[in-house]
C-alpha positions as CSV (number, residue, x, y, z in Angstrom):
1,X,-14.1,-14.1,-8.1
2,X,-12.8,-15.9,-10.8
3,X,-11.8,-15.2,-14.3
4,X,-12.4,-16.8,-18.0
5,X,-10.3,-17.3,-20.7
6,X,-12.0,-13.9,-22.2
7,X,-10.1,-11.2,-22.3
8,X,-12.8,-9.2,-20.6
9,X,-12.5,-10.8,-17.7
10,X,-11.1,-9.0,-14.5
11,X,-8.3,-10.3,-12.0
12,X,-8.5,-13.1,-9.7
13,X,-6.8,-14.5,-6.8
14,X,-3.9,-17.2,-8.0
15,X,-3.3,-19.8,-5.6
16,X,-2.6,-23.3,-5.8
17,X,-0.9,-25.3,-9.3
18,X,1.0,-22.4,-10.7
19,X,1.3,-23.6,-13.7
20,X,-3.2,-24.0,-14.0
21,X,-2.6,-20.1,-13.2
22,X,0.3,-18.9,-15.4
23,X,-1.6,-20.3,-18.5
24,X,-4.8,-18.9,-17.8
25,X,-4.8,-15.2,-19.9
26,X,-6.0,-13.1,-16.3
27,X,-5.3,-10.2,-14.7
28,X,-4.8,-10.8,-11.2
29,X,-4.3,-7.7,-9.2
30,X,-5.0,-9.4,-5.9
31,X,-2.3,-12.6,-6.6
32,X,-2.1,-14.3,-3.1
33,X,1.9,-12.8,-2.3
34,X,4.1,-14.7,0.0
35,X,6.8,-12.8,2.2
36,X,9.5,-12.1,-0.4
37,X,10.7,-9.6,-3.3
38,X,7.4,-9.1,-4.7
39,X,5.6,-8.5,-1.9
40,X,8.1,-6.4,-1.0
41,X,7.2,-3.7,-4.1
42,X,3.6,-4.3,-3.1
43,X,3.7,-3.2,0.1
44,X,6.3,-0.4,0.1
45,X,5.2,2.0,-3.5
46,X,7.4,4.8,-4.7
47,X,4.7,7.0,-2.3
48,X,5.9,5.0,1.2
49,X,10.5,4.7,-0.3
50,X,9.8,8.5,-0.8
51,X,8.5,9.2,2.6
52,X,10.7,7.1,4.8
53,X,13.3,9.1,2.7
54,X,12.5,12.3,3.7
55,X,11.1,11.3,7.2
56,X,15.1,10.6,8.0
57,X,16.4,13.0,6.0
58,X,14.3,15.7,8.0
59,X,14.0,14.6,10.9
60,X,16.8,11.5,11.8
61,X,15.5,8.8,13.8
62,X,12.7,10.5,15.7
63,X,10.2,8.2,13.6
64,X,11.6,4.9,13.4
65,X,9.1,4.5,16.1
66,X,6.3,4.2,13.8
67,X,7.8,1.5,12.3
68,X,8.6,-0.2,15.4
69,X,5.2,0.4,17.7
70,X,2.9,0.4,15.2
71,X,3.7,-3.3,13.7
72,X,0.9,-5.1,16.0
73,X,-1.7,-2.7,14.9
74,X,-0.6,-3.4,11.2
75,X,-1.0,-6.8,11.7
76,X,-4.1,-7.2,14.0
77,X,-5.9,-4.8,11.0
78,X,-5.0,-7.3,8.3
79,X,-6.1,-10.3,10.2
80,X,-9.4,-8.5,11.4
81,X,-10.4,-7.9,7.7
82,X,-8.9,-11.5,6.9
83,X,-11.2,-13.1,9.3
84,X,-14.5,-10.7,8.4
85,X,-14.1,-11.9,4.6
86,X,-13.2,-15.7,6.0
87,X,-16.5,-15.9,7.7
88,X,-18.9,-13.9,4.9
89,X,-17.3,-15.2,2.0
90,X,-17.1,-11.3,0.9
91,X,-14.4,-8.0,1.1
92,X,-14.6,-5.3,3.2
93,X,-17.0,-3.2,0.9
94,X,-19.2,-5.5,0.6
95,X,-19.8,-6.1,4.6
96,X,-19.8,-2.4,5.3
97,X,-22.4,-2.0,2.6
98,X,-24.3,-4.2,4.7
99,X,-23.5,-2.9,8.2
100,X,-23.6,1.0,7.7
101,X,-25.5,4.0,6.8
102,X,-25.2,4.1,2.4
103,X,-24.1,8.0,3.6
104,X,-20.8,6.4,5.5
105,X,-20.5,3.4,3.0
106,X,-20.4,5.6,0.1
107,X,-17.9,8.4,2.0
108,X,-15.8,5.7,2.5
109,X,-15.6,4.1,-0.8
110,X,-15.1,7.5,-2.5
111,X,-12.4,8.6,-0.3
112,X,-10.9,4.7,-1.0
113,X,-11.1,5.4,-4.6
114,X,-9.6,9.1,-5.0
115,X,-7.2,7.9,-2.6
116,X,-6.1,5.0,-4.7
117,X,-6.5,6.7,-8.0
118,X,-4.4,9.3,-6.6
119,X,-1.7,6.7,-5.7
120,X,-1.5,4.9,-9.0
121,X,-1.1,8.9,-10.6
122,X,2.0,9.5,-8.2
123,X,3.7,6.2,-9.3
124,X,3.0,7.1,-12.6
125,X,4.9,10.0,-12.1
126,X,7.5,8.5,-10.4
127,X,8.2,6.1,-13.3
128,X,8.0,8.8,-15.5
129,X,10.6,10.3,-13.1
130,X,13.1,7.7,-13.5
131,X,12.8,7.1,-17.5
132,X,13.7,11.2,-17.8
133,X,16.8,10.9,-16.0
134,X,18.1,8.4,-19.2
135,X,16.0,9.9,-21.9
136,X,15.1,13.6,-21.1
137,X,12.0,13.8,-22.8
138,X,9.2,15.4,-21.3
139,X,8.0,14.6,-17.8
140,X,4.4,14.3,-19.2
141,X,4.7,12.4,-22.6
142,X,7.0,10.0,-20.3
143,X,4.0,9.4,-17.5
144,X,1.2,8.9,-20.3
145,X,4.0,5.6,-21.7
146,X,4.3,4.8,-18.2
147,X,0.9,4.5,-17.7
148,X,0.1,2.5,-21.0
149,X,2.5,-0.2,-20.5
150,X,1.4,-0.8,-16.9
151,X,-2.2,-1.0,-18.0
152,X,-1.2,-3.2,-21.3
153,X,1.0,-5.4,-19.0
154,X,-2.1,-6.1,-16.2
155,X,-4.4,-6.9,-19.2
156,X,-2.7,-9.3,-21.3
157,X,0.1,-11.1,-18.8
158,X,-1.6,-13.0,-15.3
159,X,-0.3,-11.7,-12.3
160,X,1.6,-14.9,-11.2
161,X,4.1,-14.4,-14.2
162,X,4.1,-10.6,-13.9
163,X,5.0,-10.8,-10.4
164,X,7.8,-13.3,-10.5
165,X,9.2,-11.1,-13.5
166,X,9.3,-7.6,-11.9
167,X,9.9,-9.2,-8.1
168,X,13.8,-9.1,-9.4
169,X,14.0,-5.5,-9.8
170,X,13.3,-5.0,-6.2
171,X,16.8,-6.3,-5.1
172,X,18.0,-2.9,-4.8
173,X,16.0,-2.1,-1.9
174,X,18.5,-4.3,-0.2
175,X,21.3,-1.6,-0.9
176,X,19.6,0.4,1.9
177,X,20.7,-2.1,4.1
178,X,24.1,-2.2,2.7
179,X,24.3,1.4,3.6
180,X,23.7,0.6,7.3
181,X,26.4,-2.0,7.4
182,X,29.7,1.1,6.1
183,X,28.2,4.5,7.4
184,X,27.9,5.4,10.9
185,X,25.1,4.3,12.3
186,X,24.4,5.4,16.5
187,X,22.6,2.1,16.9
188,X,21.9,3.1,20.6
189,X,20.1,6.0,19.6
190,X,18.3,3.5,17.0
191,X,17.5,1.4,19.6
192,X,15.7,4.0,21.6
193,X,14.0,6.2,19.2
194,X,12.4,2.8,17.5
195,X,11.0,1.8,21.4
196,X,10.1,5.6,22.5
197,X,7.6,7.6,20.9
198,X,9.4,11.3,20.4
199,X,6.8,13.6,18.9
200,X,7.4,17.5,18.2
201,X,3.9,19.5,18.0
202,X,5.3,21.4,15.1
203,X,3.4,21.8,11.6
204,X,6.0,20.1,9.6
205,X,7.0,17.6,11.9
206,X,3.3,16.5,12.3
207,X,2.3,16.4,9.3
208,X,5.6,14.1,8.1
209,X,4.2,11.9,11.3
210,X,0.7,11.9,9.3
211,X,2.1,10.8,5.8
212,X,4.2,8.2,7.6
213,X,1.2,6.9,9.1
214,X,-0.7,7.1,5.9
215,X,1.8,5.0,4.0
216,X,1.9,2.6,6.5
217,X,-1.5,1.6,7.3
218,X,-2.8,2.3,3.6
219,X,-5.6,0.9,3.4
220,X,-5.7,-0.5,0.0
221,X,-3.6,-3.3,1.6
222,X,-6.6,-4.1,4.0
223,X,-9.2,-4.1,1.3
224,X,-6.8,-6.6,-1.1
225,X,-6.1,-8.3,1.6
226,X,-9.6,-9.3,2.1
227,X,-10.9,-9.3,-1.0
228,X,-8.1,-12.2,-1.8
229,X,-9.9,-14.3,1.2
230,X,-13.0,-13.8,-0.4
231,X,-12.2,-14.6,-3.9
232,X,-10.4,-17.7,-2.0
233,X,-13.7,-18.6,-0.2
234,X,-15.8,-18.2,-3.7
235,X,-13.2,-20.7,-6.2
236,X,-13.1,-23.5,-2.6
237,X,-16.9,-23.5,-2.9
238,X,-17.2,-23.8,-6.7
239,X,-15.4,-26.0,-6.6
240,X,-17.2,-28.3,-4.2
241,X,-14.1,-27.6,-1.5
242,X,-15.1,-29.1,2.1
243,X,-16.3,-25.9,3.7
244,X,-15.6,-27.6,7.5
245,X,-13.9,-26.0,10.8
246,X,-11.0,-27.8,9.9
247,X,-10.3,-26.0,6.6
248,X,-11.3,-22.5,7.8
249,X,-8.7,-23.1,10.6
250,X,-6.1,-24.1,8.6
251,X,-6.6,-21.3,6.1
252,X,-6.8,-18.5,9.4
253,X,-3.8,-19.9,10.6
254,X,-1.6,-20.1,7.0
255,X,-3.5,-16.7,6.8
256,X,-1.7,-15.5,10.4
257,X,1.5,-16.8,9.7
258,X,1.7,-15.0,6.0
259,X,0.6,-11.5,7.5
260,X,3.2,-11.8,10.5
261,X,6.2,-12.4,8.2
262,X,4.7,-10.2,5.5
263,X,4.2,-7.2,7.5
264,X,7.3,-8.1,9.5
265,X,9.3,-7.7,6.2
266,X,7.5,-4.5,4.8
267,X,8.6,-3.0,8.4
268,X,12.2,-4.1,8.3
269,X,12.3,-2.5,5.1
270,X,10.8,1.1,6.1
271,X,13.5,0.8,9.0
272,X,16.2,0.6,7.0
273,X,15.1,3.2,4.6
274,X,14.8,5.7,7.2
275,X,18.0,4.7,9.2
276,X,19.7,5.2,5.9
277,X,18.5,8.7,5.0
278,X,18.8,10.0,8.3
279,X,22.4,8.5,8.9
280,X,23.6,10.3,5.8
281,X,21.5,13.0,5.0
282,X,20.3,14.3,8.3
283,X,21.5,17.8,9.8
284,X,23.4,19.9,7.8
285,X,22.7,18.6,4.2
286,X,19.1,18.6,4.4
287,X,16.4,20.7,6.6
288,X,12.7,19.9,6.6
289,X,10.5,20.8,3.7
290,X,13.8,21.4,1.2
291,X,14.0,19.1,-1.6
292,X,15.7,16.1,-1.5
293,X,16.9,13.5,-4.7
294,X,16.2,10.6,-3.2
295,X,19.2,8.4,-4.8
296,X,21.5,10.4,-2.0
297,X,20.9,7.9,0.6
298,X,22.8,4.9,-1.5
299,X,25.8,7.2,-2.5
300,X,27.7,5.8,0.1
301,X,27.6,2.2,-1.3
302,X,26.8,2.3,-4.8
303,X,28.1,5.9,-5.5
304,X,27.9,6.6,-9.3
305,X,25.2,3.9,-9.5
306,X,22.8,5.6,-6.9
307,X,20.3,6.8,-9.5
308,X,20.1,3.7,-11.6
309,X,19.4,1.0,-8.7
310,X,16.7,3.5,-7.0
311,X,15.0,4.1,-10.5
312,X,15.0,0.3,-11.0
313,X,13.3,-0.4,-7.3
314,X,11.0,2.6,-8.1
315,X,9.7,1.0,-11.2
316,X,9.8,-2.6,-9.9
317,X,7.8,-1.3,-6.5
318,X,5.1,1.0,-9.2
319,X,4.2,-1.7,-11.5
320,X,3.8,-4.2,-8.6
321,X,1.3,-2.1,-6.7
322,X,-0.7,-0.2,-9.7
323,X,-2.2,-3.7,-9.6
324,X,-3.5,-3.8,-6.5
325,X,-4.2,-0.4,-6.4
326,X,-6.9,-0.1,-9.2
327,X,-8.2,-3.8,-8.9
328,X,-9.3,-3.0,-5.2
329,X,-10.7,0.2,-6.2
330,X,-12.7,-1.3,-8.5
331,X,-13.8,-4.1,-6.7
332,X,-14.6,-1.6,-3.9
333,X,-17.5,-0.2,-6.9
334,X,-18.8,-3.3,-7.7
335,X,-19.3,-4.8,-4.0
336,X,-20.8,-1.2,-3.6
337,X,-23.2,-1.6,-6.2
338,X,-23.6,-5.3,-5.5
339,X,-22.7,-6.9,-8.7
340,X,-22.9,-10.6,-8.5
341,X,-20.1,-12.9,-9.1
342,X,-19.9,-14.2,-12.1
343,X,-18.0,-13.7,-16.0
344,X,-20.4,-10.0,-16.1
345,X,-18.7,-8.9,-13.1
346,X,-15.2,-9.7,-14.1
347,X,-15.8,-7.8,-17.0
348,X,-17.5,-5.1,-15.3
349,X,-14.7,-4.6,-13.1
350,X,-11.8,-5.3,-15.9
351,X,-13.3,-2.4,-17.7
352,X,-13.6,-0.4,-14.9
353,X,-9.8,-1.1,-13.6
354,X,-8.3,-0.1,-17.2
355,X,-10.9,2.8,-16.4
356,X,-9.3,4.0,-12.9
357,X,-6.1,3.1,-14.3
358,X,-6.5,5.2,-17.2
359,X,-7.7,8.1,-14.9
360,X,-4.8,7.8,-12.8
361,X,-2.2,7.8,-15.6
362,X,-4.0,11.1,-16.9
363,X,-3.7,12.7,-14.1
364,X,0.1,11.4,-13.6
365,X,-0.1,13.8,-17.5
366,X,-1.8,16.5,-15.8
367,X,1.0,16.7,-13.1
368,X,3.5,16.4,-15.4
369,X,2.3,19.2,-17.2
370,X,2.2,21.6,-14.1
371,X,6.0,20.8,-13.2
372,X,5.1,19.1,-9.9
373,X,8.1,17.8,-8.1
374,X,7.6,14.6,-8.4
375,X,9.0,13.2,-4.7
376,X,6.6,16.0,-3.9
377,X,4.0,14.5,-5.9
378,X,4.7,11.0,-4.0
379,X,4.9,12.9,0.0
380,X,1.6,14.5,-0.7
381,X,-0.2,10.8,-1.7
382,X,0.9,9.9,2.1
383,X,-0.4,12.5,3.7
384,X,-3.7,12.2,1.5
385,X,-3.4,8.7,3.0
386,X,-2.4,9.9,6.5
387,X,-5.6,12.7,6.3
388,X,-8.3,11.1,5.2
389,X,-7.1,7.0,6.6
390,X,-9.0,7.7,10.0
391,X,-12.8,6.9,9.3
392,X,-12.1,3.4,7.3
393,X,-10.3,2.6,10.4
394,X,-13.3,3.4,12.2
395,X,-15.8,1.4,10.2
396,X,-13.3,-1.5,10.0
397,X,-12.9,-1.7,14.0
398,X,-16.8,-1.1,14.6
399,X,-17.5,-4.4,11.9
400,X,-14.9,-6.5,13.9
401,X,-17.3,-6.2,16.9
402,X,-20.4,-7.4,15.0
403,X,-20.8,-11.4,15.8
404,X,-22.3,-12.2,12.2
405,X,-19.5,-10.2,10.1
406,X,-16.5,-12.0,12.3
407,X,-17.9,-14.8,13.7
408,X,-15.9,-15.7,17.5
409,X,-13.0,-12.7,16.9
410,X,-15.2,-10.6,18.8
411,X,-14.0,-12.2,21.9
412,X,-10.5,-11.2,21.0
413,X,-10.4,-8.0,23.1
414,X,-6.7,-7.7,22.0
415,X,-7.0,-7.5,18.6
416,X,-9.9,-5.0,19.0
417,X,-7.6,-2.7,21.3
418,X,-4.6,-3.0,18.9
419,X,-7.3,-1.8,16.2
420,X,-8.7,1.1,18.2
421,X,-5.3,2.1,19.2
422,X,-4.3,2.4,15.8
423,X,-7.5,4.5,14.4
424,X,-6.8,6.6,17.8
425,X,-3.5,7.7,16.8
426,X,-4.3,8.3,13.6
427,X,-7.2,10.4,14.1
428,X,-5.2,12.3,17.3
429,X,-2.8,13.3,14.7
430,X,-5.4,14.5,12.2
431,X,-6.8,16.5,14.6
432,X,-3.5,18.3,15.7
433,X,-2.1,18.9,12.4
434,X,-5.3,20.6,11.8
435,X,-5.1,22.8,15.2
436,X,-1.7,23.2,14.1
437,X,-2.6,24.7,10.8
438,X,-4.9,26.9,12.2
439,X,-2.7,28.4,14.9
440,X,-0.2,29.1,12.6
441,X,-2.3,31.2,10.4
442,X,-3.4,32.8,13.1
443,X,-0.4,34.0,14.5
């Protein structure tokens, strides 16, 4: 998709001469990120530095193995919707739309945008969060400013510029490595619990293992993902681009490469937020389901500036991913309504991302107004995530096996195992946290 110079217009993809995109007035949610800072924010929101926090805080290391085990599913996920939008020219809505029952498109778009919308309202909230600690004004008039700048900074500055601006305030999330490197770490135990699944079929513990999941496979980063490829395939052939083998190789391959090092990264940094917590909060400080301030786990190296470096990471990692959380939401509607490409649709879907954006900042207001916790507020996004992640995974691994949605990846056995293992586990979880439930009532 691409955008005009009106202001109506809606985000595009930004690749190639940066400076052709930096002086072009749009709103690109679904920028092309390489490996680094920014991406960083993108992939890991206030919702996923929240969880790992508490998933080592409550329970130590007997998670990192999510991390660890379920990197080749991340990755085989991404390159599956890659390659689907690579060979239609179109996102994931768009080829379920034409591959489904409307009953299961339209269940899985909706869940895709309350999902999202409740996403952007948590990091909202969790800006809001950080601006009280230096002002102390009210939770809720803080959110609704929160929410207005990030909606007035995606309209008027192109994501290209925004990116490389806020990409700086994510250099604290190195600090959690810094922790690793003067605490006591039992690297052995590291070692094992990242390589050996340890699960407890406990209420609590389950459902932490569901929002970790949820965070990490969200699937907002699959739609983008794809819907970047697409817009990609739509400005090569406007512009007359050689559509050839060749090409479409080389961009599959760049396309590999990118997703191997960016997921690599996002990983790495979920380890070392975990490790963290759980080497300095875990045990006697901190006992599942109590409270946590999340600034605890960089005491040990930044002490008295704790708060300050987590609040800027918080805010860098929000306003890097509202983007891509409303812009995929709305591009999810239009593909579902089959919009075509063109100026109407970018302004269609402009409209309608300042819409979802506007919802979600509301309802970041409405939170505030009931006193919701919010590193609360950010756990229960994940296991929204976590609950509801199962049945996208579903219709994403069913469309990798149709030959005229992914071309020759259907040979790929691998990729499609790696894919089914990862809605498996994911659904096996959902499944006992719900027989859990029940049989705690009960008794």
């Amino acid at each position: 998709m691409h955008s005009s110079p009106d202001r109506g217009t809606a985000p595009r993809a930004a690749q190639g001469n940066t400076h052709a995109a930096s002086s072009q007035p749009a709103r690109s949610w679904a920028a092309d990120l390489r490996p680094g800072l920014a991406s960083l924010g993108c992939d890991n929101d206030p919702s996923g530095i929240a969880t790992y926090s508490l998933a080592g805080a409550w329970y130590g290391y007997d998670l990192l193995w999510t991390c660890v085990l379920s990197y080749p599913s991340m990755v085989a996920l991404q390159l599956v919707s890659t390659r689907v939008a690579a060979v239609t020219g179109h996102g994931l809505t768009a080829n379920m739309r034409a591959h489904y029952s409307p009953v299961f498109f339209y269940l899985a778009v909706a869940r895709f945008v309350i999902a999202n919308t409740l996403n952007i309202a948590v990091n909202v909230m969790a800006m809001a969060a950080v601006v009280q600690r230096f002002t102390h004004g009210p939770l809720w008039l803080l959110a609704l400013a929160c929410g207005c700048t990030s909606i007035t900074l995606q309209w008027f500055i192109p994501y290209p510029r925004y990116a490389q601006m806020l990409k700086w305030l994510m250099l604290p999330m190195l600090a959690y490595a810094g922790v690793l490197l003067i605490v006591d770490v039992p690297w052995h135990t590291v070692v094992l619990r990242s390589l050996v699944p340890h699960v407890e079929w406990k209420e609590d513990f389950v459902t932490m293992l569901m929002a970790v999941l949820g965070t990490t496979m969200s699937p907002y980063l699959l739609f983008s993902q794809a819907e970047q490829e697409a817009q990609e395939e739509h400005r090569q052939h406007e512009q007359h681009a050689a559509r050839g083998d060749r090409r479409s190789s080389e961009q599959l391959r760049r396309a590999r490469m990118q997703t191997l090092t960016r997921t690599a990264l996002s990983s790495v940094a979920a380890l070392c937020i975990m490790i963290a917590a759980a080497a300095t909060l875990h045990g006697a400080q901190t006992r599942p389901g109590e409270p946590m301030e999340l600034s605890r786990v960089l005491e040990p190296l930044v002490d008295g500036y704790a708060g300050t470096l987590l609040g800027l990471a918080l805010i860098g990692s929000a306003l890097l991913a509202l983007p891509s959380l409303g812009g995929s939401a709305a591009q999810a509607v239009a593909s579902s309504f089959d919009w075509p490409h063109g100026q109407r649709r970018d302004r269609r879907i402009a409209v309608l991302l300042v819409a979802l954006a506007g919802l979600g900042t509301l309802l970041g207001v409405a939170l505030g107004l009931w006193h919701v916790d919010p590193v609360k507020a950010l756990y229960w996004s994940a296991i929204v995530n976590g609950m509801t992640i199962t049945p996208v995974l579903v219709l994403l691994v069913l469309l990798s096996a149709k030959r005229e949605a992914v071309g020759e990846i259907v040979a790929h056995w691998s990729l499609r195992a790696l894919c089914w293992l990862a809605t498996l586990i994911t659904g096996v979880v959902v499944v006992a946290h719900f027989v859990l439930e029940v049989a705690e009532r009960v008794s």
